[in-house]
C-alpha positions in Angstrom: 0.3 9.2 -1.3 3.1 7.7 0.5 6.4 6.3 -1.1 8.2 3.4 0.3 12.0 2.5 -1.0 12.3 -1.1 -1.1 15.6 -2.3 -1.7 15.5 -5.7 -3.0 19.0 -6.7 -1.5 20.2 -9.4 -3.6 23.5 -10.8 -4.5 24.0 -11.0 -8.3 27.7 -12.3 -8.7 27.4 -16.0 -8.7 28.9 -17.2 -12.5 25.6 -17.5 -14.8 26.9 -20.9 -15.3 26.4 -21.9 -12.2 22.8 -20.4 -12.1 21.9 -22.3 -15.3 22.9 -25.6 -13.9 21.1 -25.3 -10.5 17.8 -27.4 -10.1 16.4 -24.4 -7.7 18.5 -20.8 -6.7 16.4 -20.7 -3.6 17.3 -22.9 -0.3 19.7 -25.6 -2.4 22.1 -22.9 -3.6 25.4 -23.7 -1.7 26.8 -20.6 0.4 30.4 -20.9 -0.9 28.6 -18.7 -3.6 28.5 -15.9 -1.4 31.5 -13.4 -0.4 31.0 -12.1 2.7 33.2 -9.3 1.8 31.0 -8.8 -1.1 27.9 -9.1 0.8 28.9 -6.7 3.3 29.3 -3.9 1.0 25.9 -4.9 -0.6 24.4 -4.2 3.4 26.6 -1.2 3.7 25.2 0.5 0.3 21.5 -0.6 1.2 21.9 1.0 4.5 23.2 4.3 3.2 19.9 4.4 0.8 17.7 4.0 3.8 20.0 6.8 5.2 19.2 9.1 1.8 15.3 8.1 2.1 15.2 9.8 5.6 16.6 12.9 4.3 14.4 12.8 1.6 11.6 11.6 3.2 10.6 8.5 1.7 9.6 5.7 3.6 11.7 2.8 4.4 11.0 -1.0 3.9 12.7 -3.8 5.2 12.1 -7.8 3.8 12.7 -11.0 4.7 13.8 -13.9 2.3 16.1 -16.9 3.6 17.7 -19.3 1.4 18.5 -17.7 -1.8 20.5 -15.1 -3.8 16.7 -13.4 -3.8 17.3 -11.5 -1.0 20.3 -10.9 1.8 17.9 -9.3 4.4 17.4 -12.5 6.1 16.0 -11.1 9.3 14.0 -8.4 9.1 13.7 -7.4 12.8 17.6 -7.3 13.0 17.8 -4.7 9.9 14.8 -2.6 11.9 16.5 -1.9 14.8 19.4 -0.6 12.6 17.2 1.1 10.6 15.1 2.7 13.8 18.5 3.5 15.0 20.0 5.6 12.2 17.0 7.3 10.6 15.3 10.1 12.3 12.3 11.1 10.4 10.7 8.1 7.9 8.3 5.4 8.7 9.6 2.3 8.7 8.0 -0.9 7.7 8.5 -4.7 8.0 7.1 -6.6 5.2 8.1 -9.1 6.7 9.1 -11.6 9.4 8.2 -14.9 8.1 5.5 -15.7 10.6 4.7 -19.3 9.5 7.6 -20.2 9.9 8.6 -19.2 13.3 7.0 -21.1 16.1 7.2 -17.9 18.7 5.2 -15.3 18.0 5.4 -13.6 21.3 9.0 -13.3 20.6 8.3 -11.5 16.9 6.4 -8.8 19.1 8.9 -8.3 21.1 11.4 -7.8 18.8 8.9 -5.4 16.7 8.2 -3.5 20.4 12.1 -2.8 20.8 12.2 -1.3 17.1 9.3 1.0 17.6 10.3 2.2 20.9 14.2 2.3 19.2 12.2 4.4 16.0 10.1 6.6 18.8 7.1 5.3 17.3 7.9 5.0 13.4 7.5 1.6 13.3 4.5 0.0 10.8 4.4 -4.2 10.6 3.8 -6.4 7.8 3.1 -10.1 7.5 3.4 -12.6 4.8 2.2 -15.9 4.6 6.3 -16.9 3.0 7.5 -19.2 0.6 7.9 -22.1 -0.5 11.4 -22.5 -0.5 11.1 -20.7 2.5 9.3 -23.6 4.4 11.9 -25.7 2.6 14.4 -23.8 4.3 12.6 -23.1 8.3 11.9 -26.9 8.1 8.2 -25.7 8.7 5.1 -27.6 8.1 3.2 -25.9 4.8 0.0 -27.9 5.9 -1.9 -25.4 7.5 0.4 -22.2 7.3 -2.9 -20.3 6.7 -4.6 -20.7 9.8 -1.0 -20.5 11.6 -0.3 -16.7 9.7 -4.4 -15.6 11.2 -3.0 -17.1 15.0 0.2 -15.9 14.9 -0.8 -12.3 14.2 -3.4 -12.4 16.7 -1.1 -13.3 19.2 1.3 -10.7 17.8 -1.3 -8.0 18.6 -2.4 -9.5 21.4 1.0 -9.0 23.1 1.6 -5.6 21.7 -1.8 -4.3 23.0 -1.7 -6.0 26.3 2.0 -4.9 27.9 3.0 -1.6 27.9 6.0 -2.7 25.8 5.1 -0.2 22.3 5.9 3.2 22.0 2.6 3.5 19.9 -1.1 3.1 21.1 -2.8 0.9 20.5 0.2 -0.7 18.7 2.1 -0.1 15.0 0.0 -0.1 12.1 -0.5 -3.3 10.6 0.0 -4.2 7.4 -0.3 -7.7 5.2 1.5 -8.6 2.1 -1.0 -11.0 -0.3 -3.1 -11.1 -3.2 -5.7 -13.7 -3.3 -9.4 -12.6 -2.6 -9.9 -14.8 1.0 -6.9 -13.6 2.5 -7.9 -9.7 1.5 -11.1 -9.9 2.8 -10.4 -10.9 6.2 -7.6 -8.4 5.8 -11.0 -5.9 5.5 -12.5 -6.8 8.0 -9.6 -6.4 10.1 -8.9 -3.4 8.8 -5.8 -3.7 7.7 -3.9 -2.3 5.1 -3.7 -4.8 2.0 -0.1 -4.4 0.1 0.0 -6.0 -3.4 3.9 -7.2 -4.5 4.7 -7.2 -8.0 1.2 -8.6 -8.6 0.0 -6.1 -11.4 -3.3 -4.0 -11.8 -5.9 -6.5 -13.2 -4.8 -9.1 -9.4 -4.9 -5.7 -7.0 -8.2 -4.7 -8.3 -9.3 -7.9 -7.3 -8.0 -8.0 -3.7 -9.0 -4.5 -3.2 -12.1 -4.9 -4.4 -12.5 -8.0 -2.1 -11.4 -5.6 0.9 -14.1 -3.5 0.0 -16.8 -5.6 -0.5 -15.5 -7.6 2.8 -16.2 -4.0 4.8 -19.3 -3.2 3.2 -20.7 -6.9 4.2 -19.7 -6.7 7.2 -21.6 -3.3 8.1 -18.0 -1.0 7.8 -16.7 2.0 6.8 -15.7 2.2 3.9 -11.9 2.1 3.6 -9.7 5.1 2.5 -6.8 4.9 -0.3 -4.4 4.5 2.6 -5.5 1.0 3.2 -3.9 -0.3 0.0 -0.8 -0.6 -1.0 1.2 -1.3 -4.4 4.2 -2.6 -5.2 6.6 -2.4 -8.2 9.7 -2.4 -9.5 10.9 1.6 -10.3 13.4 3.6 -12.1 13.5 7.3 -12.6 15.9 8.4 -14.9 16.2 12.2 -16.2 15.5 10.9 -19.6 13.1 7.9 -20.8 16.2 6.6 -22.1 18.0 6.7 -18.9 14.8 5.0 -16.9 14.3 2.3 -18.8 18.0 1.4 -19.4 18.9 1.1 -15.6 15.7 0.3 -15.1 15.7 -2.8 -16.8 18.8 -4.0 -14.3 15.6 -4.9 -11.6 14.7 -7.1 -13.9 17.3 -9.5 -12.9 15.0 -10.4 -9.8 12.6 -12.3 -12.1 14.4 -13.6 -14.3 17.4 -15.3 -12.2 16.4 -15.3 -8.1 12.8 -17.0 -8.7 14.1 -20.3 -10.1 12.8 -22.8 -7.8 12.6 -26.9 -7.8 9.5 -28.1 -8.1 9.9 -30.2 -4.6 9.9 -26.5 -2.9 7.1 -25.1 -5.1 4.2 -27.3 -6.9 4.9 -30.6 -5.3 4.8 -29.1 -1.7 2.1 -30.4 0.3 -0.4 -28.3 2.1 0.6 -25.3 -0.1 -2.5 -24.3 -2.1 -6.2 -26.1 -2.0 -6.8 -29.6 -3.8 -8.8 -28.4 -6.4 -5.7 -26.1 -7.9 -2.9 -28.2 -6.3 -4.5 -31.1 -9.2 -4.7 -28.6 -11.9 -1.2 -27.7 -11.0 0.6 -30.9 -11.1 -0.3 -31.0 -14.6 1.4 -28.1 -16.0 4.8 -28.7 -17.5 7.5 -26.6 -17.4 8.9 -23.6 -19.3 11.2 -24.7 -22.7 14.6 -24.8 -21.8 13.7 -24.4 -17.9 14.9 -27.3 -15.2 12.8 -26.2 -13.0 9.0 -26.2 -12.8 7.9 -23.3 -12.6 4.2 -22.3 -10.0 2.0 -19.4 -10.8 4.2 -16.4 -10.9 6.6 -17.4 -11.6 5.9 -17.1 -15.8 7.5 -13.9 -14.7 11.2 -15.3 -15.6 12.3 -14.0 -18.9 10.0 -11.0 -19.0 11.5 -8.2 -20.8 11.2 -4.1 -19.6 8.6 -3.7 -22.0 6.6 -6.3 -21.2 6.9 -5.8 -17.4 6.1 -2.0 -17.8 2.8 -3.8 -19.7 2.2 -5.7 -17.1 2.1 -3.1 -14.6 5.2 -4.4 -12.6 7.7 -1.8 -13.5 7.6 1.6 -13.5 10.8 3.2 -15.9 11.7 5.9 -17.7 11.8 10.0 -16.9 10.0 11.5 -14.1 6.8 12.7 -16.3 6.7 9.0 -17.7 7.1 7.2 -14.4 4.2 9.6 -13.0 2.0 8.4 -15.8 2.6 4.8 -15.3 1.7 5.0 -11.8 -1.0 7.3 -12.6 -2.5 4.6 -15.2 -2.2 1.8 -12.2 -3.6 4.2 -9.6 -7.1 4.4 -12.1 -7.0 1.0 -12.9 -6.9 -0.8 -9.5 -9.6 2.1 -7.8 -6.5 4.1 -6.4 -4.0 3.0 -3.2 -2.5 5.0 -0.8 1.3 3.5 -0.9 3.7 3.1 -3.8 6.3 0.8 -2.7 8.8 1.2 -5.4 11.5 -1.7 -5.6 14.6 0.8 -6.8 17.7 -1.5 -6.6 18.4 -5.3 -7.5 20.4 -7.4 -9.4 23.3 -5.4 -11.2 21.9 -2.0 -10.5 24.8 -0.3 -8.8 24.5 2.4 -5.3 25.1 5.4 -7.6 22.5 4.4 -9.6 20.0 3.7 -6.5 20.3 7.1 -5.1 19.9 9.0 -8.1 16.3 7.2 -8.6 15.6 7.5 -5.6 16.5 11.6 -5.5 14.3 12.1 -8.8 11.8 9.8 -6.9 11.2 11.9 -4.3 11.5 15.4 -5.6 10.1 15.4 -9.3 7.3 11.9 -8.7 6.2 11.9 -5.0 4.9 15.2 -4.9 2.7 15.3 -8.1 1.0 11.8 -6.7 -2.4 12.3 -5.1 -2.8 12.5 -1.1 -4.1 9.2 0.3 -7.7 9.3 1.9 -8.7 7.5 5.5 -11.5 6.9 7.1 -11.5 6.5 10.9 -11.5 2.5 10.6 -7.7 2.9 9.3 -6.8 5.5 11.6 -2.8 5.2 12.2 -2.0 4.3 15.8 -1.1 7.2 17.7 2.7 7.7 19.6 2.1 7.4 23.3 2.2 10.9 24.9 
C-alpha cells in the first residue's frame, strides 16, 4: 500500500468570536483575517513536511481550496512545481485543480506537463468536481459542472497524450476525488483510480463497489487495490494517549472551516438533481448553527471518538492506528492508497513530523502491498 501526507494547510488564528458570528467561513470571510506573515510560516512548515515525506518516502499531496480559512493551498499547480522542484524521490499528486471552475483546460495540462517534466516523471493528477463556495468564489456556473468536470478532463488528456509536452507515456496517472456511485462508475470504466475524502467505510464500499460492478459490465478487468484510494484524518503518537490527544487538533477542519451559508451550499442552483435538491430545501439547520448546513456537513461538532467511529480518523499509537486502518481496509473490500490528513487546525510542525516519522517507519510497512491489474497499469517515464 501506498501512503500519501496530506497537509490540510489551513489558518486557524482568526478570534473564535469572529468565526461564531460569520453567516459562512468560506468565500465571505474578509482577508484582513489573514496575516501574511502568519500564513507564510504556515507555507514554509508545510513545505518542509513535504521535504521530510521525501526522505521518508511517503507520497506527497497537494489541494486546492479558494475562499476560506479551509485551506491556503489555493493553487495547486503553483505548490507542484515547488514541490517537483525540491523533492527527489516521492510521487506527487494533485487532488486537485478545480476544473469546473476554470474555463481552460488546455492550460491546466500545461501547467501539470511542466510539473511532471520539473518531478522527472513523479507527477499523478487528480480532479474534483469543487465546491460550493467554491463556485461562489470562481463566479462559475454550478448548472452543469458535471458534464463540464467529464469535458474538461478529456481535454486534459487529450492534450497530454497528443504533444510531446509529459515526461511520462502515455501521460500521469489519473486520479478522481468523489464518492457518489455515477461518478465512480464512469471513473471504472475509465479506469481510473477512485479516491474517497473523509467519506467513511459504509460510502467507499459503495463507490468501489460501483467501480467494480462498472468494469465487470462493461466486459473489464477486474481492478486491483491500487485503483482505490482512502482518505482520513491521522495521528500517530508513541502512546494511544499521545494519538488521540494531538490527534484530535485535526478535528478543527470539521468543526470550524466547513461552515457555509446556505446561498453557497443548499440554495445553489444546478448543484445536485431535483429530486434531492427538494428533499433538501426542507431540512433545517443544526441548533445553535447560522448556517444551514448540506450533507456532510453533520460533520461539525464531531468529537475524536466519534470520528474514529466513523472511520474518518485514524489516532492513537502505531499498533492502534494499524488496526483502524486495517478495520477500514476489510470493510470497504481493501484500497491501495491511504491518504492520511496529518496536520490542520492547531496541530503545530513539530507535531506534523513526528506523526508523520512514526507514519512511515512503524504503520506503512506493516500495511498490505496494493494489487494491479494491467487496466491500472501506471504510466511509464519516457525513456
Amino acid at each position: 500500500m501506498q501512503a500519501w501526507y496530506h497537509c490540510e494547510n489551513v489558518y486557524p488564528f482568526v478570534p473564535q468570536e469572529v468565526l461564531d458570528r460569520a453567516e459562512s467561513v468560506r468565500a465571505s470571510l474578509p482577508n484582513k483575517y489573514c496575516d501574511p506573515k502568519v500564513a507564510a510560516d504556515l507555507f514554509a512548515e508545510c513545505l518542509d513536511e513535504h521535504l521530510l515525506c521525501d526522505e521518508l518516502g511517503v507520497n506527497v499531496v497537494s489541494i486546492e481550496h479558494h475562499s476560506g480559512i479551509n485551506s491556503l493551498y489555493g493553487a495547486s499547480p503553483m505548490i507542484l512545481g515547488i514541490i517537483a522542484r525540491q523533492t527527489k524521490k516521492v510521487r506527487i499528486l494533485s487532488l486537485g485543480t478545480l476544473i469546473t471552475i476554470r474555463p481552460d483546460p488546455v492550460r491546466v495540462a500545461e501547467e501539470y506537463a511542466t510539473a511532471d517534466v520539473i518531478s522527472r516523471g513523479r507527477l499523478e493528477i487528480g480532479f474534483v468536481k469543487s465546491g460550493d463556495s467554491e463556485m461562489v468564489s470562481g463566479n462559475a456556473n454550478p448548472v452543469g459542472y458535471v458534464d463540464r468536470f467529464w469535458e474538461a478532463i478529456d481535454l486534459i488528456q487529450k492534450t497530454l497524450t497528443s504533444h510531446e509536452g509529459p515526461y511520462q507515456r502515455p501521460h500521469p496517472p489519473l486520479w478522481a476525488a468523489t464518492g457518489d456511485p455515477e461518478t465512480s462508475a464512469e471513473l471504472g470504466r475509465r479506469g481510473m483510480i477512485n479516491a474517497l475524502v473523509l467519506r467513511g467505510p459504509d460510502a467507499s464500499k459503495r463507490a468501489f463497489d460501483s467501480y467494480r460492478d462498472a468494469r465487470r459490465e462493461a466486459g473489464l478487468p477486474a481492478p486491483g487495490t491500487d485503483r482505490f484510494a482512502y482518505a482520513a484524518l491521522c495521528y500517530v503518537g508513541d502512546t494511544d494517549e499521545e494519538g488521540l490527544r494531538v490527534g484530535s487538533k485535526t478535528l478543527w477542519f470539521l468543526n470550524t472551516s466547513l461552515k457555509q451559508s446556505p446561498q453557497m451550499s443548499k440554495f445553489l442552483p444546478g448543484r445536485m438533481p431535483p429530486e434531492v435538491a427538494a428533499q433538501n430545501y426542507r431540512t433545517h439547520p443544526r441548533p445553535g448553527s447560522q448556517a444551514t448546513l448540506r450533507p456532510g456537513q453533520s460533520l461539525i461538532g464531531i468529537t475524536a471518538e466519534q470520528a474514529i467511529a466513523r472511520g474518518i480518523l485514524c489516532a492513537g499509537s502505531p499498533d492502534t492506528v494499524y488496526q483502524q486502518i486495517m478495520d477500514i481496509y476489510e470493510k470497504v473490500g481493501g484500497f491501495g492508497h491511504f491518504i492520511f490528513i496529518g496536520r490542520s487546525g492547531f496541530l503545530d510542525h513539530r507535531e506534523a513530523e513526528k506523526g508523520i516519522r512514526l507514519m512511515a517507519k512503524e504503520v506503512l510497512p506493516r500495511l498490505p502491498a496494493a494489487t494491479s491489474t494491467s487496466a491500472g497499469e501506471p504510466a511509464r517515464a519516457a525513456e
